[in-house]
Structure formats: structure tokens, C-alpha cells
N, C-alpha and C positions, 0 to 999 in steps of 0.2 A: 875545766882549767882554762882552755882557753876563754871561755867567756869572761872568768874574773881579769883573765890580763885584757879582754877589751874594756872591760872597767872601770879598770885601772888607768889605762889609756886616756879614757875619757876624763873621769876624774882628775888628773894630772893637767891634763890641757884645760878645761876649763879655770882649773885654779890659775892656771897661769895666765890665762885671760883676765879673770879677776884682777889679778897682780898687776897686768898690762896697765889696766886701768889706773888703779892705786897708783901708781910709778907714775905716770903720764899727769895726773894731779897733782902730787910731790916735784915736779921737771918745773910745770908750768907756775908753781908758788916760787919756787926756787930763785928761777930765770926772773920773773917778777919783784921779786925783792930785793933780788943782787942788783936790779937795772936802778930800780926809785930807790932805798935807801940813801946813798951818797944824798941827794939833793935835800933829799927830811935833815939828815944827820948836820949839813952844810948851814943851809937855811934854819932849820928850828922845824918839827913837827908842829908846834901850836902856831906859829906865821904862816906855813902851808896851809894849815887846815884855815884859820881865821881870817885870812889877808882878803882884801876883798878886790885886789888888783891883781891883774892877769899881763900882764907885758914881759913876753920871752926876750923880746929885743933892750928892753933894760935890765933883764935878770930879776925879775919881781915876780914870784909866784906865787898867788895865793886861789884856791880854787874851792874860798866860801860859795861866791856864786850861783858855781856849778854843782856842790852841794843841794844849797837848798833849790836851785833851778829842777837838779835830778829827783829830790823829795815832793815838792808842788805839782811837779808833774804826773809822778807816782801815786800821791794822794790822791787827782783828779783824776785820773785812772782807776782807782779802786771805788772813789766818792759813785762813779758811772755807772763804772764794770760791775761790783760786786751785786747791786739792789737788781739789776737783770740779770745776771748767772745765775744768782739761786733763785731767783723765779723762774727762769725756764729749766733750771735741775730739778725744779718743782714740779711746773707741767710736765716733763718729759716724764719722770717720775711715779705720779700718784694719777693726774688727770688724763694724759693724751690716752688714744687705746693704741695698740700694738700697731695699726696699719700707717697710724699715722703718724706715730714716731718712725717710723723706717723712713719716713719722707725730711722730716727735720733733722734725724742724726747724722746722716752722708753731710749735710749741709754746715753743721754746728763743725763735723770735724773736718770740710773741706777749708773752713775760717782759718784751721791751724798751718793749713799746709800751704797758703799763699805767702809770696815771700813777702819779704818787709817792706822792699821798693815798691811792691806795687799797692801793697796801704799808704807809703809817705805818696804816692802818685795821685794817688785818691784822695787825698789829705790836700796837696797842694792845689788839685781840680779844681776838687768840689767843697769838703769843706771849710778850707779857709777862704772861697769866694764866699759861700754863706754870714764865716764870720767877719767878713770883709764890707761887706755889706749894712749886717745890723752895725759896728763900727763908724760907721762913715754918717749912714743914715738914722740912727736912734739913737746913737749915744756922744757923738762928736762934738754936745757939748759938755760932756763930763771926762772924756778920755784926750790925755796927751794925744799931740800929733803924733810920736814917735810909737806909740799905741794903736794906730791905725792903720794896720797894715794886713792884717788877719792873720799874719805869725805868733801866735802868742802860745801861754801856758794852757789857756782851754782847747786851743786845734789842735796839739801833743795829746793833750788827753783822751779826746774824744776818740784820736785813733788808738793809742795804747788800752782802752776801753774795749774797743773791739779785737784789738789782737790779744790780751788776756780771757777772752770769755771762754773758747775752746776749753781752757786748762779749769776755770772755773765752776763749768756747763759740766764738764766731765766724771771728775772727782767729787762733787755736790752729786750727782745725780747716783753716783756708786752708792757714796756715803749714805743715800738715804732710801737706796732698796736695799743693803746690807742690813737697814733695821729687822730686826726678827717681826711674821708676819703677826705675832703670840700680841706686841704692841698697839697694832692695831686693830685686832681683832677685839681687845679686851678693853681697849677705849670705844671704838664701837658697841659692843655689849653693856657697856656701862650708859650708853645716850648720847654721847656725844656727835656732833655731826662730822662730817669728813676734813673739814677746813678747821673747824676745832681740834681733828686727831691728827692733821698735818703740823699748827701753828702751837700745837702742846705737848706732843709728844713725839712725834717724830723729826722734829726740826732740832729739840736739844737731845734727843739718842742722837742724831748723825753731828752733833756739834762742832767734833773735833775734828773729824773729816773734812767739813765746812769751811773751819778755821784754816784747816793744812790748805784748801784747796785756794783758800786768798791769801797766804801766805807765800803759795806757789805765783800765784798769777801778778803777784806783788815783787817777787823774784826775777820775772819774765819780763816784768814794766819796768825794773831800773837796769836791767841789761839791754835793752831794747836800742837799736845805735841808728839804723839806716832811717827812719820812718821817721821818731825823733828830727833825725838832723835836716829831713825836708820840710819839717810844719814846725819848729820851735822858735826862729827867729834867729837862734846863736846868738844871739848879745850878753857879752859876760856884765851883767848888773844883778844887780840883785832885786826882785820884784817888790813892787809899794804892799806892804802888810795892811792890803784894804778889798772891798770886795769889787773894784777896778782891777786889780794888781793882776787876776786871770787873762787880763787881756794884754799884759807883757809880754817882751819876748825873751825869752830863756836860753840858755848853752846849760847842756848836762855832761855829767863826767863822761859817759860813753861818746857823746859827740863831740868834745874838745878834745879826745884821744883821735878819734877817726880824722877829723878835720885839721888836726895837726903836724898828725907824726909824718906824712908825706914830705916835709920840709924843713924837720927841727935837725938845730943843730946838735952838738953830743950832750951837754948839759940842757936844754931844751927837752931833747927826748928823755932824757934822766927824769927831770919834771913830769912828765907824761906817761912813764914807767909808776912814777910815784901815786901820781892820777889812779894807773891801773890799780895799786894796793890798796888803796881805799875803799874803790868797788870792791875790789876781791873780797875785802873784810866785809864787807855788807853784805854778799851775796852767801858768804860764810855763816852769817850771822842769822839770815833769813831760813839759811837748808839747818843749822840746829833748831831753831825754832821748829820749823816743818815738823821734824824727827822726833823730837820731843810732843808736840802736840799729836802726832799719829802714835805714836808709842804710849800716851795719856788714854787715848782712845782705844787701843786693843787693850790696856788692862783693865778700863770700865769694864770694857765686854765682857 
């Protein structure tokens, strides 16, 4: 008897833990919406979203921008990220042997747990002198002067590239020992060689996995704020649609939130509130996908 009431107990408080959660995501949509709406509903949602001017002190919001500023960046994050996460989910995987994966994986997952200042630190050191340099010296006769400064879309990426791989490296490499060993065993029995039974078989069995796990790390790159805001450049323009335009400098939704709200006024910060719903919805947008393609994936199985 007693033990079903410690059970019970237990049962009880976790659920309400769960609950904790749930509730604390519902507060924080809530509070979110109630703050930006006004200014959507004031202004027009299609001028917010479309406006391609940003001036709080004239009351003109439009944060196209920082839209596609937040997406180009994201892409070039993933463009990096993804082609080495799942090659080393790969190696860690099928190739390393056991001794010396215990050497790479403290490492892969120490990448997760540096904070973000001290990748934009690194970013602002090292490499946007790097790309400060090819700038000046190889390319300054094809690149704007305002283009030369090594802030731009590709020193964003390169570090949201590295702070995505953790989440990449991780979920890849699950995904693709969860393949049943029957798969590869019976591709090998059939001839084919090991790189053949990685690139044919066990690459589209862990697919959805794969998928979720750049889906995640694509989640992680448009949330991404402090790191961002030190190697971006923050200029609200919108980049040249050309293959110079990487060397633009860019504002992202998360970083026009951080870099402003310390001194907006009440409709300003309304703005900025507003800013936050649009991520919200994207990041919403990204965890169905996620769920959806992990739940595609357990019912192949």
C-alpha cells in the first residue's frame, strides 16, 4: 500500500512538472503577443513584414531586412554545417574504432557547451581578420568599400556553422547506429563494399533522423543572438542577390531585438515584441517539422 501511494506521489509531481512546462510556453506566447500585436494590427502585418526601412525614431517598421539577414545567414550555416556534421556522424559512426572516439566525442560535445560570447570573440579575433584580409587584399576590386570590413553574412556563418555541429554530430550519429546491424550485414553479404553500405543503405535508413537533426541545428542558427550580433555587421540593408552579397553586413531578428530593447521607447519596444513573434513562429514552425519528420521515421521503422 504504501508503495502505490509512493507512486502515486511520484506520478503526480512529475505530471505537474510536465504541466510546469506546458504553462511556462503558453505565458511566454502569451506575454509575446499581447506585447507585438498592437503595432502589426496599428501598422499592417504585410508593411512590417515587407518594409524594407527600419527607423524607430520616425515610427517606420519594417524588418524585411532582418528577415532575409536572419535566413542568409541560417542557409550559410547549414550550406557549412551540415556537409561536416554528417561526415563526422559518419566517421564517429561506421569508421573511428571505439578508443578513439572516446577522444573526439568529450570534444564534439564540449563545442555545445561554450557559450556564445566566446564563439562571437573568436569570430571577431580571428575570423573576421581572415576575412578581413582576403577582402582588402583579393577581392577590393570587386567588393564595395562598405563590404570591406570583414563583418559580413559569411563570418555569421562560419561561426553558427560551428555552434550547430554539436546538435548535428549528435542526432546523425544516433540515427545512424539505431540502423538495425541485419542492414548491414546483408548489404555486406550481398558484395558490396563498406562505403557502398554506408552511401546506400544506411545513410537513407537513418534519413529522417538526419533530416530532424538539420532541422534542429537550423533551429539553433536562427535563435542564435550574442555571437551573431558580434561578427554580423548589424546594418539593416538588405544583401546584393549576387555571389559578393556573402560579404555584406547583416542585422538578424534576434540581434535587432537584443541591440534595441535596452532603449526603446513603449511603441518601439511594441515593434520589437512584434520582431519577437515572427521568430516565435519560425521556431514553431521548424520544432513541427522536426516532430513530424522523427515521427515519419519511427513509423518506417
Amino acid at each position: 500500500m504504501a508503495n502505490k501511494t509512493k507512486e502515486k506521489v511520484i506520478e503526480k509531481t512529475l505530471f505537474c512538472a510536465a504541466l510546469a512546462q506546458v504553462l511556462v510556453i503558453i505565458l511566454i506566447g502569451f506575454f509575446v503577443f499581447k506585447e507585438g500585436l498592437p503595432v502589426m494590427e496599428k501598422y499592417g502585418i504585410f508593411h512590417f513584414l515587407s518594409g524594407e526601412i527600419w527607423n524607430p525614431t520616425k515610427q517606420i517598421y519594417g524588418i524585411y531586412p532582418m528577415i532575409i539577414g536572419t535566413f542568409v545567414v541560417t542557409l550559410g550555416a547549414l550550406v557549412l554545417g551540415v556537409p561536416l556534421g554528417v561526415a563526422t556522424a559518419i566517421f564517429l559512426a561506421e569508421i573511428v574504432s571505439e578508443k578513439t572516439g572516446r577522444f573526439f566525442r568529450p570534444a564534439i560535445e564540449l563545442l555545445a557547451g561554450i557559450p556564445s560570447v566566446v564563439y562571437g570573440l573568436f569570430g571577431m579575433v580571428l575570423v573576421k581578420n581572415v576575412i578581413l584580409y582576403i577582402e582588402r587584399h583579393f577581392l577590393s576590386n570587386f567588393l564595395p568599400p562598405e563590404y570591406q570590413w570583414g563583418y559580413s553574412i559569411l563570418t555569421a556563418s562560419i561561426i553558427l556553422a560551428v555552434m550547430i555541429l554539436p546538435t548535428i554530430i549528435n542526432i546523425s550519429e544516433d540515427s545512424i547506429r539505431s540502423v538495425p546491424i541485419e542492414y548491414r550485414e546483408g548489404s555486406l553479404a550481398l558484395g558490396a563494399t563498406h562505403w557502398q553500405t554506408i552511401a546506400k543503405v544506411l545513410l537513407p535508413a537513418a534519413r529522417s533522423g538526419i533530416l530532424a537533426a538539420i532541422v534542429l541545428g537550423m533551429g539553433r542558427a536562427l535563435g542564435e543572438t550574442m555571437a551573431v550580433i558580434m561578427v554580423a555587421g548589424n546594418t539593416v540593408e538588405v544583401p546584393a542577390l549576387s555571389l559578393w552579397g556573402i560579404f555584406a553586413p547583416v542585422r538578424t531578428l534576434t540581434g535587432n531585438i537584443a541591440l534595441e530593447m535596452g532603449y526603446a521607447g513603449p511603441e518601439h519596444q511594441q515593434a520589437l515584441f512584434a520582431t519577437g513573434i515572427v521568430l516565435f513562429v519560425f521556431i514553431m514552425i521548424l520544432n513541427l517539422i522536426a516532430g513530424r519528420i522523427a515521427r515519419k521515421g519511427v513509423n518506417e521503422t
